[in-house]
Structures are given as structure tokens and as C-alpha cells.
C-alpha atoms as an extended CHARMM CRD file, in Angstrom:
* protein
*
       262  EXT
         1         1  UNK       CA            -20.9740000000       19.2570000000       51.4220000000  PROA      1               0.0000000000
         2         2  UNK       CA            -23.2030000000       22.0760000000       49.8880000000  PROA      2               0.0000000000
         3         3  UNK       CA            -21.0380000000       22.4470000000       46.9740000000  PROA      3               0.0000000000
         4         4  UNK       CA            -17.9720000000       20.2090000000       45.5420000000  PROA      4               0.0000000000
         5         5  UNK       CA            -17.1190000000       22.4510000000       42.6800000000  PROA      5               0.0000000000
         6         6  UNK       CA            -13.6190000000       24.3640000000       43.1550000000  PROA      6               0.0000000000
         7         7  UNK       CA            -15.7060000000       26.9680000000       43.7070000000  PROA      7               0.0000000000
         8         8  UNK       CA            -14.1840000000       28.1420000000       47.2730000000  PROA      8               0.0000000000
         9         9  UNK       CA            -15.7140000000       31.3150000000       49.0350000000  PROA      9               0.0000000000
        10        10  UNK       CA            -13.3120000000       34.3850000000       50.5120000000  PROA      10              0.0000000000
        11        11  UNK       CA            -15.3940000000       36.6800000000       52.3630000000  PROA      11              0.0000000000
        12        12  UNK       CA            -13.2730000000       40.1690000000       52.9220000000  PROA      12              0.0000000000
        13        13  UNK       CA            -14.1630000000       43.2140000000       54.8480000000  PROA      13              0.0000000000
        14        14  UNK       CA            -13.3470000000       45.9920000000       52.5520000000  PROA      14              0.0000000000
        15        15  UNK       CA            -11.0900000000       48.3870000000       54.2330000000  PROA      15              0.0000000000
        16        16  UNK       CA            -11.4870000000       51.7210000000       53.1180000000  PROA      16              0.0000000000
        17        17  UNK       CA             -7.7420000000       52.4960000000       52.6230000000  PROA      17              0.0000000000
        18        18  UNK       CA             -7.4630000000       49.7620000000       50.1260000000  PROA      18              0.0000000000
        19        19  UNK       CA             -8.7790000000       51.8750000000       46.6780000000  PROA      19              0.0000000000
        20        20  UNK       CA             -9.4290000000       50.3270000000       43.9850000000  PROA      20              0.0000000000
        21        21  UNK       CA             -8.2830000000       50.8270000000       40.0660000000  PROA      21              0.0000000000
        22        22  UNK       CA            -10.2550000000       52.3430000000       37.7060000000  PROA      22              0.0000000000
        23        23  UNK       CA            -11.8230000000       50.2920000000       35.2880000000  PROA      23              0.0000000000
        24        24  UNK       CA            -10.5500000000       46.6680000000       37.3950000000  PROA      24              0.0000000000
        25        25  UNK       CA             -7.3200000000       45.1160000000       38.8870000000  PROA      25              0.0000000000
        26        26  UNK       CA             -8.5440000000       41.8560000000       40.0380000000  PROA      26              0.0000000000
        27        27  UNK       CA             -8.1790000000       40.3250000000       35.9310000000  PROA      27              0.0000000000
        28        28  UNK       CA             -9.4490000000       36.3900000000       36.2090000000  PROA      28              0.0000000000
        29        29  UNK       CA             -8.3990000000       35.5350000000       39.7250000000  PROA      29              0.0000000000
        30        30  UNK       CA            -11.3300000000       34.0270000000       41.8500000000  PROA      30              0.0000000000
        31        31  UNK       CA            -12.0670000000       34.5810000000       45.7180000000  PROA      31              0.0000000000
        32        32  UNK       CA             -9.7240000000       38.1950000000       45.0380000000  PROA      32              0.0000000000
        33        33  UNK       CA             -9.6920000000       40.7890000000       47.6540000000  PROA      33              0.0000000000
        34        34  UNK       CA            -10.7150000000       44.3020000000       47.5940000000  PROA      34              0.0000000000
        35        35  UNK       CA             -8.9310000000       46.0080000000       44.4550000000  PROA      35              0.0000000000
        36        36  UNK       CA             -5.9710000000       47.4020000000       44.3160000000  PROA      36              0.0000000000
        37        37  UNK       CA             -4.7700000000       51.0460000000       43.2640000000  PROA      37              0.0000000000
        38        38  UNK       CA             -2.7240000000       51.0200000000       40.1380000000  PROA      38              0.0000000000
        39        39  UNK       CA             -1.4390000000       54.2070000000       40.1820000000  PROA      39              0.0000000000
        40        40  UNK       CA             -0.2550000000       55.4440000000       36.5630000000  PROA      40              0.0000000000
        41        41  UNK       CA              3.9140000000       54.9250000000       35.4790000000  PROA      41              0.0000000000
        42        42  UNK       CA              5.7030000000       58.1360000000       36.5660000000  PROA      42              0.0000000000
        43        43  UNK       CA              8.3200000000       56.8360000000       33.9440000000  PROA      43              0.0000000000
        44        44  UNK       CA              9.2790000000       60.6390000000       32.5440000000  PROA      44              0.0000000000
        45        45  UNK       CA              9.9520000000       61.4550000000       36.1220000000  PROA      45              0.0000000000
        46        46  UNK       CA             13.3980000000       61.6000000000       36.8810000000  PROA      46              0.0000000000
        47        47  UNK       CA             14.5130000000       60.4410000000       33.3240000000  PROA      47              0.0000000000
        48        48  UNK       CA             17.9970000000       60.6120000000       31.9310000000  PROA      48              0.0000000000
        49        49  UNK       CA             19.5730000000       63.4370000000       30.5750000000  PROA      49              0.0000000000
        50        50  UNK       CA             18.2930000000       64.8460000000       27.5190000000  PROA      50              0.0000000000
        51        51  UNK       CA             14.7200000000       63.1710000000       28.1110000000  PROA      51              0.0000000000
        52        52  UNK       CA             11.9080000000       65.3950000000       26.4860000000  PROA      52              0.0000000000
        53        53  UNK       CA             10.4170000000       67.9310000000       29.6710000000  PROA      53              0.0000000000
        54        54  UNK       CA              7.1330000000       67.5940000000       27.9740000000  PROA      54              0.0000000000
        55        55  UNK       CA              7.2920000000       63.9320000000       28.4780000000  PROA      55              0.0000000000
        56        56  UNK       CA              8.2430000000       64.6170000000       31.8130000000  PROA      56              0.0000000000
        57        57  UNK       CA              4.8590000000       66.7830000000       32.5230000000  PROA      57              0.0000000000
        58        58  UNK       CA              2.7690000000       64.3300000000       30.8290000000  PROA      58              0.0000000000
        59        59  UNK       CA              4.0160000000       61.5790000000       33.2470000000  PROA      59              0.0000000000
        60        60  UNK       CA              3.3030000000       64.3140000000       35.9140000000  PROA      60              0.0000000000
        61        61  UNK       CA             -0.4390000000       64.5970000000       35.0080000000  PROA      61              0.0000000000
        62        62  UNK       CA             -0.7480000000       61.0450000000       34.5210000000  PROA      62              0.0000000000
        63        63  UNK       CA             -0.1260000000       59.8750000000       37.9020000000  PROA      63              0.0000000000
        64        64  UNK       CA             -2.0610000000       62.7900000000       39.4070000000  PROA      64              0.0000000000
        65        65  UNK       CA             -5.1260000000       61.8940000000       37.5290000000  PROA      65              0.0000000000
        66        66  UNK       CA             -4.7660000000       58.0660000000       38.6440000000  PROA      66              0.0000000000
        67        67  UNK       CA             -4.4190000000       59.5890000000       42.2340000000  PROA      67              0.0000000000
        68        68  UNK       CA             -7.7590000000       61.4060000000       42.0530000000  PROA      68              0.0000000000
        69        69  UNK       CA             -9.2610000000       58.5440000000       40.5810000000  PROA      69              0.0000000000
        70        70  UNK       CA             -7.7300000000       55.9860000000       43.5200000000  PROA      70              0.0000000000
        71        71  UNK       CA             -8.8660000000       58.8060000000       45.7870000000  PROA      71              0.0000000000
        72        72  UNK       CA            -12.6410000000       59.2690000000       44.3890000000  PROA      72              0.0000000000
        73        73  UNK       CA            -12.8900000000       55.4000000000       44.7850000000  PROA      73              0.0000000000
        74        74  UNK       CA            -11.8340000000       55.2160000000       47.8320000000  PROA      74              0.0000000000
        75        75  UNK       CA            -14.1820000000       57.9960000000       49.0750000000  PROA      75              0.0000000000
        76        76  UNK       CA            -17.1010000000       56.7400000000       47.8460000000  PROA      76              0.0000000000
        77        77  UNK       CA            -16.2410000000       53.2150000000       49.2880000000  PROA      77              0.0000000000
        78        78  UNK       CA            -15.8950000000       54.6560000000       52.2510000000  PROA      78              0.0000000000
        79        79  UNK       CA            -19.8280000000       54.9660000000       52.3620000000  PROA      79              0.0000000000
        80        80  UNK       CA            -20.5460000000       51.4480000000       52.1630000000  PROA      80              0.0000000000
        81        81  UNK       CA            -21.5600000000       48.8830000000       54.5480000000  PROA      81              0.0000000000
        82        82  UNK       CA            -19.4390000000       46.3770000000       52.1980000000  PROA      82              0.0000000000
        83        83  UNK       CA            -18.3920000000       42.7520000000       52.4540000000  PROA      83              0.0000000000
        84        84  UNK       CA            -17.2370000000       40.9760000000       49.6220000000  PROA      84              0.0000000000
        85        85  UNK       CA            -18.0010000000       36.8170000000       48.8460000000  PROA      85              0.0000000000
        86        86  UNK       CA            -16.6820000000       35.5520000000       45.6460000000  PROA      86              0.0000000000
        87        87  UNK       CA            -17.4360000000       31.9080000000       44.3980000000  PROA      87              0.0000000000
        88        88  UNK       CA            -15.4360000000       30.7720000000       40.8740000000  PROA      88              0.0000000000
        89        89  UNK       CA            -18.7470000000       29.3910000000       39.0890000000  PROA      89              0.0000000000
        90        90  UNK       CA            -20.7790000000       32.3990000000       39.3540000000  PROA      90              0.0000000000
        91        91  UNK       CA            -17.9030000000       33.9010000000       37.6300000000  PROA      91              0.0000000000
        92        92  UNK       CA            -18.4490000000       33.8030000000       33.4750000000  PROA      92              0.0000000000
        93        93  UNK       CA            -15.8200000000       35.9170000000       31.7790000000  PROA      93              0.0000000000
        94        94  UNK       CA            -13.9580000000       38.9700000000       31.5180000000  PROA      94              0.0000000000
        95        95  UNK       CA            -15.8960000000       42.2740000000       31.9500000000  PROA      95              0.0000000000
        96        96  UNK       CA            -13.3200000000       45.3220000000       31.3140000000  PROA      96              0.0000000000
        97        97  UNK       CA            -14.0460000000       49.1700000000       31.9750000000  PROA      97              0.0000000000
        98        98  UNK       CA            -14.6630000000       49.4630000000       27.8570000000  PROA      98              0.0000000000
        99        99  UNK       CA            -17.6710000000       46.4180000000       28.3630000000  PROA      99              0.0000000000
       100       100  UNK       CA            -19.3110000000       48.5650000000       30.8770000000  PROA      100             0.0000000000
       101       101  UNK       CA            -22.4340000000       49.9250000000       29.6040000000  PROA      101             0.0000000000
       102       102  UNK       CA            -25.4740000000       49.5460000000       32.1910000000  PROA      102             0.0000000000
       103       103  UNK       CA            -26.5330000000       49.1660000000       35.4800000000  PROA      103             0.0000000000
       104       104  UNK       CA            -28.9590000000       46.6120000000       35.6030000000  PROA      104             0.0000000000
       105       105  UNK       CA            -31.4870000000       46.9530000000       38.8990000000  PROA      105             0.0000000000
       106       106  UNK       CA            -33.3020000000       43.6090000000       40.3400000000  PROA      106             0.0000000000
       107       107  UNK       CA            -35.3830000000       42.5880000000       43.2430000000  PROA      107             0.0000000000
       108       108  UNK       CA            -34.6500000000       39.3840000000       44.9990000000  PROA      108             0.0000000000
       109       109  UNK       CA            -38.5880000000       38.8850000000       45.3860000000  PROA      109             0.0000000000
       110       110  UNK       CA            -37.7250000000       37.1500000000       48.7300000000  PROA      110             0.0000000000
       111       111  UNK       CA            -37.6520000000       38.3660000000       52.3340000000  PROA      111             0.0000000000
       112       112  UNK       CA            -33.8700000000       36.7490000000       52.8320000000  PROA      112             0.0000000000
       113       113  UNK       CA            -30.8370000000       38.0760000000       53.4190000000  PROA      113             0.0000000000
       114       114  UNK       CA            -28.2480000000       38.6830000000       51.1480000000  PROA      114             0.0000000000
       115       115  UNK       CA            -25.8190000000       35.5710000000       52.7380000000  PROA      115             0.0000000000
       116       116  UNK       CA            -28.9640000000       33.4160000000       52.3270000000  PROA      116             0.0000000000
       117       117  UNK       CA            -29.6600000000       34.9900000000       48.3680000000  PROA      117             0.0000000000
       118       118  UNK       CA            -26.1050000000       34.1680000000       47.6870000000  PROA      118             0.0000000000
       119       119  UNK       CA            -25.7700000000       30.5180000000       49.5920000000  PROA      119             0.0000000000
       120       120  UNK       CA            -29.2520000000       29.8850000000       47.3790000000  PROA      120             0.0000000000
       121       121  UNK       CA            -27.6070000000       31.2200000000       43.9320000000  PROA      121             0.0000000000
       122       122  UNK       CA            -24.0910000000       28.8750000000       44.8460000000  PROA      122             0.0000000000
       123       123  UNK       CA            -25.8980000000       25.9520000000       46.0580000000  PROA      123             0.0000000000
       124       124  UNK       CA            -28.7920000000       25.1220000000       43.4970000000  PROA      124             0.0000000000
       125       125  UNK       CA            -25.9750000000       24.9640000000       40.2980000000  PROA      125             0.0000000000
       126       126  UNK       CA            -27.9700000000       27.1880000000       38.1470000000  PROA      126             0.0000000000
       127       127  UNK       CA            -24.7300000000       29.5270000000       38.1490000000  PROA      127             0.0000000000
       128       128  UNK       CA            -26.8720000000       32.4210000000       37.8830000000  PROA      128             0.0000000000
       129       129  UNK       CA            -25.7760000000       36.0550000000       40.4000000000  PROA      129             0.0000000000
       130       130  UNK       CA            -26.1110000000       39.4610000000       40.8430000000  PROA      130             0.0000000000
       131       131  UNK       CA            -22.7770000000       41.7620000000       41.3150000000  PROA      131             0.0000000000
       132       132  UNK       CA            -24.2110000000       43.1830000000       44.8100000000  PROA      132             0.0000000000
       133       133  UNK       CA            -26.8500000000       42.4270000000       46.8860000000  PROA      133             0.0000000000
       134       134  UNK       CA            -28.7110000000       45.0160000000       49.0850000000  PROA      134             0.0000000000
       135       135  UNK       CA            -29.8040000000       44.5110000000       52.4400000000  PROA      135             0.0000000000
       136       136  UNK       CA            -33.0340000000       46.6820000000       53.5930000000  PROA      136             0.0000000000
       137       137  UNK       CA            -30.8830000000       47.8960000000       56.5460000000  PROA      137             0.0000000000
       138       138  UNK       CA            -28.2860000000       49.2380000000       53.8710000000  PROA      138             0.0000000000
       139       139  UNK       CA            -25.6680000000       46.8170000000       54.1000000000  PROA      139             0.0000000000
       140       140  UNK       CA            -24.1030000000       45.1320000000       50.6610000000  PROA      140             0.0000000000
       141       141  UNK       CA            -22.7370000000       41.8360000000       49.6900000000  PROA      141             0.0000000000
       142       142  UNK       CA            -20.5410000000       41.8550000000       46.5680000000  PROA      142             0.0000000000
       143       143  UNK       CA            -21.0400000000       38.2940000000       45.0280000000  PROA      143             0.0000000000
       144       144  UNK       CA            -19.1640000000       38.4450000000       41.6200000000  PROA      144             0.0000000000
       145       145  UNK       CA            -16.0460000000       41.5280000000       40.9380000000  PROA      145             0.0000000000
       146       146  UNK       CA            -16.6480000000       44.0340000000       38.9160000000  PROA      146             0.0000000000
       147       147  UNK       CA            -14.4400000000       43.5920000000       36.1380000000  PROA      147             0.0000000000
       148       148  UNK       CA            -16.0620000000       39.9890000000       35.6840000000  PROA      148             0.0000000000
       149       149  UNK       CA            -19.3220000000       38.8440000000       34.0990000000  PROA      149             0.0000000000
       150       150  UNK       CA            -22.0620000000       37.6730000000       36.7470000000  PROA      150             0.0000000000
       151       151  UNK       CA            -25.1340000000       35.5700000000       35.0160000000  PROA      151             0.0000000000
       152       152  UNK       CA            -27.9230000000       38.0490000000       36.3510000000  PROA      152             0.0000000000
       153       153  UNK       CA            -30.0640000000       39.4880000000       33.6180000000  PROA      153             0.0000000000
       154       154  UNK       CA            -30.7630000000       36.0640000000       31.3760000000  PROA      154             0.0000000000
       155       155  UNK       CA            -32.9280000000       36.4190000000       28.2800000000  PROA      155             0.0000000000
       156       156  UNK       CA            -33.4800000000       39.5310000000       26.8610000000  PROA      156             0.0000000000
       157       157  UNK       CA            -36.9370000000       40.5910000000       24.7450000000  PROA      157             0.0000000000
       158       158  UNK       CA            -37.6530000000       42.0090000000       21.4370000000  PROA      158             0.0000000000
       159       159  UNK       CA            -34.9470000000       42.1280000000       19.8880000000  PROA      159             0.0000000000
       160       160  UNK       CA            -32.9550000000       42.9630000000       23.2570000000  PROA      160             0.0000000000
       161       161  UNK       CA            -29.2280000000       43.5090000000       21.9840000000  PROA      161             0.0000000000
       162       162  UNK       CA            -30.0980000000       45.6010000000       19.0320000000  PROA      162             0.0000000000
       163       163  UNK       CA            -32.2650000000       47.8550000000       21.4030000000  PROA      163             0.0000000000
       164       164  UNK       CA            -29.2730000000       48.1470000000       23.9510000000  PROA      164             0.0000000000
       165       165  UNK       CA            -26.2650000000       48.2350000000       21.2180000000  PROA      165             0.0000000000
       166       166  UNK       CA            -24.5540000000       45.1750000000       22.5950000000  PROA      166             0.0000000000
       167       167  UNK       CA            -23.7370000000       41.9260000000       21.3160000000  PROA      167             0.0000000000
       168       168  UNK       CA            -22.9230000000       38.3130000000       22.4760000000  PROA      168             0.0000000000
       169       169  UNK       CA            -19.0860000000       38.6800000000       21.7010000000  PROA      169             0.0000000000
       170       170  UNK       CA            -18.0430000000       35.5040000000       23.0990000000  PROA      170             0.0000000000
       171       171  UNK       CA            -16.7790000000       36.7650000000       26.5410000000  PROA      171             0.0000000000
       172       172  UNK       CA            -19.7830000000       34.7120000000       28.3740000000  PROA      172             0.0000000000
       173       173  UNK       CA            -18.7480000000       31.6740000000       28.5800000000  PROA      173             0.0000000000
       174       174  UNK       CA            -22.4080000000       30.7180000000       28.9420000000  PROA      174             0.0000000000
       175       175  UNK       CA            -22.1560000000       28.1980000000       31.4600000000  PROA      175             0.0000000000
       176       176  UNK       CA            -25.5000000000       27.5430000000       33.2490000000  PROA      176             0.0000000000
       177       177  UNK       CA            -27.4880000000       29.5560000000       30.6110000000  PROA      177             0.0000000000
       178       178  UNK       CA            -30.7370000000       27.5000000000       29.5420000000  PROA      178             0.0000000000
       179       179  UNK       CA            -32.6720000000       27.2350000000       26.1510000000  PROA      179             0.0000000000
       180       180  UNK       CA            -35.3010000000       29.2810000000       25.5060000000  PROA      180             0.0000000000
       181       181  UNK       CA            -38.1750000000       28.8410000000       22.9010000000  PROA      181             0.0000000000
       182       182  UNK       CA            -39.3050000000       32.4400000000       23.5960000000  PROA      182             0.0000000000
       183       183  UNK       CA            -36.1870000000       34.8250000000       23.8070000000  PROA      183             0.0000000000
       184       184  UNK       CA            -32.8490000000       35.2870000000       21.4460000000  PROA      184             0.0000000000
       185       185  UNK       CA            -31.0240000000       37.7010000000       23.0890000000  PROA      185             0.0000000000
       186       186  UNK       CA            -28.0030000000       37.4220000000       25.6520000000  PROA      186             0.0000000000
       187       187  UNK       CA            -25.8150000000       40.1490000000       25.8590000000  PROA      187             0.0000000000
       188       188  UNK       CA            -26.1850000000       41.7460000000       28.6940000000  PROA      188             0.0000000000
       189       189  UNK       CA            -24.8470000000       40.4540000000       31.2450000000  PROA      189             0.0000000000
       190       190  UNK       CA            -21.8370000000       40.5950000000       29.5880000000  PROA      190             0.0000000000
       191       191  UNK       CA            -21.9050000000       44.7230000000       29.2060000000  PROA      191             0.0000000000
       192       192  UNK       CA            -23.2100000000       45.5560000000       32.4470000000  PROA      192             0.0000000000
       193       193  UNK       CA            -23.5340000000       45.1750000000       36.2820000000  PROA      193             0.0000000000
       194       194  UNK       CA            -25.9860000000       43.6450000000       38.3510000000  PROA      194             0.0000000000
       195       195  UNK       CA            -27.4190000000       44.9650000000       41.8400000000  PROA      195             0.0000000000
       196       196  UNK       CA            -30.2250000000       43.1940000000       43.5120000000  PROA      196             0.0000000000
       197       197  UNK       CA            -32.3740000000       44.7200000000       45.8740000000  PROA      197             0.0000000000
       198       198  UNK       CA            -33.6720000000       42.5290000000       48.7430000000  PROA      198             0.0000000000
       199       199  UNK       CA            -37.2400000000       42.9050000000       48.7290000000  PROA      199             0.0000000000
       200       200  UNK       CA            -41.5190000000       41.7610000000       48.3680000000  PROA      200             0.0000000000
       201       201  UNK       CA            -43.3850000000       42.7250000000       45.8320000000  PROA      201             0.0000000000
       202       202  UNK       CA            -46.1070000000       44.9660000000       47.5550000000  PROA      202             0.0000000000
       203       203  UNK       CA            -43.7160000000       46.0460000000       50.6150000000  PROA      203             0.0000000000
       204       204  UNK       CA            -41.5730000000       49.7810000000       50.2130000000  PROA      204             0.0000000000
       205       205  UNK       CA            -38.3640000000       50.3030000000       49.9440000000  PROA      205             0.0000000000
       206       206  UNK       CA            -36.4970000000       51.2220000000       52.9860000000  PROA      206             0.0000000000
       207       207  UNK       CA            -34.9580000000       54.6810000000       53.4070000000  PROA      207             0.0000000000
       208       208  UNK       CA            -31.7570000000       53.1710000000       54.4700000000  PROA      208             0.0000000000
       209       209  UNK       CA            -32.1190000000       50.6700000000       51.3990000000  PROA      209             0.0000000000
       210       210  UNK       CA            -32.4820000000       53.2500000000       48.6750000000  PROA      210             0.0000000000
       211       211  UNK       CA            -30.0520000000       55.4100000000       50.1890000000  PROA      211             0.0000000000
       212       212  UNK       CA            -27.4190000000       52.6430000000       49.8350000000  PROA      212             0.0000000000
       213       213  UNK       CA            -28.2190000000       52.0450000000       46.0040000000  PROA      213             0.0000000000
       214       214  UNK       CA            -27.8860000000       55.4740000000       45.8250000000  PROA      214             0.0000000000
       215       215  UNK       CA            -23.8600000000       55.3180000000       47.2270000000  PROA      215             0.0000000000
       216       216  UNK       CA            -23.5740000000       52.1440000000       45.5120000000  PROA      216             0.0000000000
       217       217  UNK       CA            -24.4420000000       53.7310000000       42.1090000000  PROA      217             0.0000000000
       218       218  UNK       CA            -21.7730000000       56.6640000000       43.2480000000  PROA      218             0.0000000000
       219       219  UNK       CA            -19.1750000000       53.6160000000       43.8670000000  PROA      219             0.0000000000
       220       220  UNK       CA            -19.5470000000       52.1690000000       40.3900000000  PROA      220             0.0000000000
       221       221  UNK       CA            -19.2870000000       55.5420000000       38.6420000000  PROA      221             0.0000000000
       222       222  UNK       CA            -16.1720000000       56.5370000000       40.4090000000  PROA      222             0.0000000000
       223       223  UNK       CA            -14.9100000000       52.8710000000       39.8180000000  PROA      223             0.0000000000
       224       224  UNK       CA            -15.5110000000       53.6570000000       36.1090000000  PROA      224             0.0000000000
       225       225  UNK       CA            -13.8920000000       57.0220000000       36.0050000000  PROA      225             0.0000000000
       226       226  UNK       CA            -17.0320000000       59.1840000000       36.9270000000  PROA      226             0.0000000000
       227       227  UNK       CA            -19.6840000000       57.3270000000       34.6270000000  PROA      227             0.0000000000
       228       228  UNK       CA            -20.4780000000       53.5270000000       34.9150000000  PROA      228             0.0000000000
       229       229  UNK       CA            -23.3300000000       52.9060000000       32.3760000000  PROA      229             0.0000000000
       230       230  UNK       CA            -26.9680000000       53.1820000000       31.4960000000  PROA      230             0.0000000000
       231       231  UNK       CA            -29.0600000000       52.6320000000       34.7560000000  PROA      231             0.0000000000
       232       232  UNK       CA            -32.1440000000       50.3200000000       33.7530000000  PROA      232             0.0000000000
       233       233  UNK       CA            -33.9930000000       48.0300000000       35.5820000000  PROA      233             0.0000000000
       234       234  UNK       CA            -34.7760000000       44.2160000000       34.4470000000  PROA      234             0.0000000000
       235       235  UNK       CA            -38.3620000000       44.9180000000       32.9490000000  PROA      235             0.0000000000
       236       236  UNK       CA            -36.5290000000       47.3090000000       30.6280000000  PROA      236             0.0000000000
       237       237  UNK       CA            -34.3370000000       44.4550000000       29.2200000000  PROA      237             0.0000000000
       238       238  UNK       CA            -37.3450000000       41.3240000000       29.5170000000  PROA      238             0.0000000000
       239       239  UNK       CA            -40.1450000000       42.6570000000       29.4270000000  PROA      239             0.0000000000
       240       240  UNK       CA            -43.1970000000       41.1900000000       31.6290000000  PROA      240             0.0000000000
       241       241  UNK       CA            -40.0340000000       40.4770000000       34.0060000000  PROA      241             0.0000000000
       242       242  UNK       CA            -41.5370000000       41.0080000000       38.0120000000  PROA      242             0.0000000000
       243       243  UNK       CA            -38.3870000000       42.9080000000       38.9930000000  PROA      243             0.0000000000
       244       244  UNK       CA            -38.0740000000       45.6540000000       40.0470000000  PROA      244             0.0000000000
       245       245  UNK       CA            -41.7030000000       46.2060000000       41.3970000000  PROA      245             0.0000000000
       246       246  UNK       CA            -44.2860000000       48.8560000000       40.2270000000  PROA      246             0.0000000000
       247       247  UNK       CA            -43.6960000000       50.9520000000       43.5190000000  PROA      247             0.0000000000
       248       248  UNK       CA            -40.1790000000       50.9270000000       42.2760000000  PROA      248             0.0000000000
       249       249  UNK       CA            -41.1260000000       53.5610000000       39.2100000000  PROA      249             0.0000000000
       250       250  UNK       CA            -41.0230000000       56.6620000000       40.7570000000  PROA      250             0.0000000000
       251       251  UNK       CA            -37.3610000000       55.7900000000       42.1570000000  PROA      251             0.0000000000
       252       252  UNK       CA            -36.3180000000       54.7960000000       38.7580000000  PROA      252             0.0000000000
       253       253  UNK       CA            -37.0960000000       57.4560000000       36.9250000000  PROA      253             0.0000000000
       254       254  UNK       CA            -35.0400000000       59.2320000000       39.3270000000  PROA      254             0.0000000000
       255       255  UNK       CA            -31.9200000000       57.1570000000       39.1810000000  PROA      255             0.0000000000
       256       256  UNK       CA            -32.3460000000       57.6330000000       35.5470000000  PROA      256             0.0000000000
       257       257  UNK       CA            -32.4290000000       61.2570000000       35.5030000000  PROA      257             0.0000000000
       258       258  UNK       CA            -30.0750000000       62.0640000000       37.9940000000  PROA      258             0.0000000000
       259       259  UNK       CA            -28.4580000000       58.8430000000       39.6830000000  PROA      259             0.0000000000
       260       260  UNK       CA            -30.1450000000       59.1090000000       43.0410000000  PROA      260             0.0000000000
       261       261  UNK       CA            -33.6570000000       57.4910000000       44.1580000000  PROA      261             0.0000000000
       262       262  UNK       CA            -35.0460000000       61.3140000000       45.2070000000  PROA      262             0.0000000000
């Protein structure tokens, strides 16, 4: 067998009805489906005599606002070409909406699809993976949830946490992580999510590529409650890293500015 760990693979076809919960429902469980909505308690709704009305409007405004989150989610799901295939050891940890500080941008620097990146990243034990994969024809696997840690950004350079403002906080569990001789730093994967982008060095970006980073990006920030981090790409966190490419630049700079690629 290609893998003996416990490390057993669900692959789900998100249906866009299902919503998800701002800021993560799916806690520690492995192989999970597509979120959940959690809508907010409506507990001062309906409450016994002599309850405080104010309480009662609160609770009101409460579970509105977790309906328009549930329904921004949902909307912006509803975009994506997404399938979902979760493995347990390219899982590392814990990764709540308040630990969700940057978008971190990769190239696979391969030609394969994104079944064949993530069958490579399961099957050769390093433990390392990206949140989402991008296909150049638009489509997306999701390897690793949201709400957990995925081992995709490694070492980072010159003095890499203080730059960012994270820390290694002991969520990681570190599994798979190697020594290095060169680099210190190895927060972020633990503060951020990864999105690879299948793709050569030299080659461009496909239209239909770019625009589905660019719905993916609107995905995460509605999943985090309109704003889901710092968009950088890997050179920005190690540099001399070969991912993204150069031809990649111009898009960046956009993404930064204003969270599309034009």
C-alpha cells in the first residue's frame, strides 16, 4: 500500500448549500466534510418573563450577523470548482480564526495535477502541504482545513518571525520539519494559509488560473469575517525561495493592493 499511516483520505464535493462557520467548525477531526454553519445562540429570544428586551435585541443582531456571515461564505463558495481531500499527517495543529494572519502564495514548479501534487506530498512521508491547490483550468483541491496547520512554508529568512510578528507558540506539532544549519525561523505556517499554484517556471499563468486565486482569496476572507490575512508570496518569507516565479510580480503586487491578480 502507498501509505500505512492512519492517515485515511475523504474526498467531498463541496455543495454549495453547506456554508461554512466563520473562523472554523471542523476543530481536530481528520478526513471532515465541508464546514458547517454555526449560526449564533438566539438565547434572549423568546426568554422568560421579565428577561432584559435589550438582551433580547442583542440576541437578535447576533444571529443576523452569523446569517450574513454563513450567507457571504456560502456565496463566495459558490464560485469554486472545489473538492476537498484531507489526509491526518499533513495535519499539524490547531489554526483558529485569531492565528490567521497571511496568505502565503506558492508554485508547485511541476506540470502535475493537483491529485498527483497531493498523492506526491502523502506518499513520500515528508508531511509537508499546501491548504489548496490550483489547477491551470481553475479547479481547486483543498488538502489540509482551514482551521488546521498545513506544513507549507518551512524555514523562514532573516530573522523571519520578528519581520512577520509571529512566533512558534507550540501549536505545530513539528512533525516532519527538518534541521536546518541556515534558517531559525518557523512560524508561519502556523499563522497563515497556504495556496499552491500549479505551474513552470518560465510558462504564464492561465486566465482561468488567476481568476480562481482571485475567488479563492474572496473565499478565505469571507471565511474569516471579510479579511483573512496578509497576502505574501514564499520569496517574501525565504528569501532566494523559486516560488512564486518572476512573471508572477506584476500579479502580486496586485493581490497585495487590492486582492485580485488585475
Amino acid at each position: 500500500m502507498r501509505n500505512a499511516r492512519t492517515a485515511l483520505a475523504l474526498t467531498v464535493v463541496l455543495a454549495v448549500a453547506s456554508g461554512c462557520a466563520r473562523g472554523g467548525a471542523q476543530g481536530g477531526s481528520s478526513g471532515s466534510a465541508a464546514p458547517v454553519i454555526r449560526e449564533a445562540s438566539a438565547g434572549g429570544v423568546g426568554s422568560a418573563d421579565g428577561a432584559d428586551s435589550s438582551g433580547d435585541a442583542d440576541a437578535v443582531a447576533a444571529h443576523d450577523a452569523a446569517a450574513t456571515d454563513a450567507d457571504a461564505v456560502a456565496e463566495a463558495r459558490a464560485k469554486l470548482m472545489l473538492t476537498e481531500t484531507y489526509y491526518d499527517d499533513l495535519q499539524h495543529g490547531d489554526k483558529g480564526a485569531a492565528y490567521q494572519k497571511y496568505i502565503v502564495l506558492h508554485d508547485t514548479e511541476g506540470d502535475g495535477s493537483a491529485d498527483g501534487v497531493l498523492a506526491y506530498w502523502e506518499g513520500n512521508g515528508n508531511l509537508v502541504a499546501a491548504h489548496f491547490i490550483v489547477n491551470k483550468d481553475g479547479s481547486i483541491l483543498q488538502c489540509v482545513p482551514m482551521d488546521r496547520i498545513a506544513h507549507h512554508a518551512g524555514w523562514g529568512s532573516g530573522n523571519a518571525n520578528e519581520r512577520f510578528g509571529i512566533t512558534e507558540d507550540g501549536r505545530d506539532d513539528l512533525l516532519g520539519r527538518q534541521p536546518s544549519d541556515v534558517y531559525t525561523d518557523y512560524g508561519m505556517n502556523a499563522w497563515s494559509i497556504g495556496i499552491e499554484m500549479v505551474h513552470v517556471g518560465g510558462e504564464t499563468y492561465p486566465e482561468a488560473q488567476l481568476d480562481a486565486v482571485d475567488d479563492l482569496i474572496a473565499y478565505i476572507d469571507a471565511y474569516y469575517g471579510g479579511d483573512g490575512g496578509t497576502i505574501i508570496d514564499h520569496k517574501m518569507w525565504r528569501a532566494g525561495n523559486s516560488d512564486t516565479n518572476p512573471e508572477f510580480a506584476g500579479y502580486l503586487a496586485n493581490y497585495q493592493d487590492h486582492r485580485t491578480h488585475d
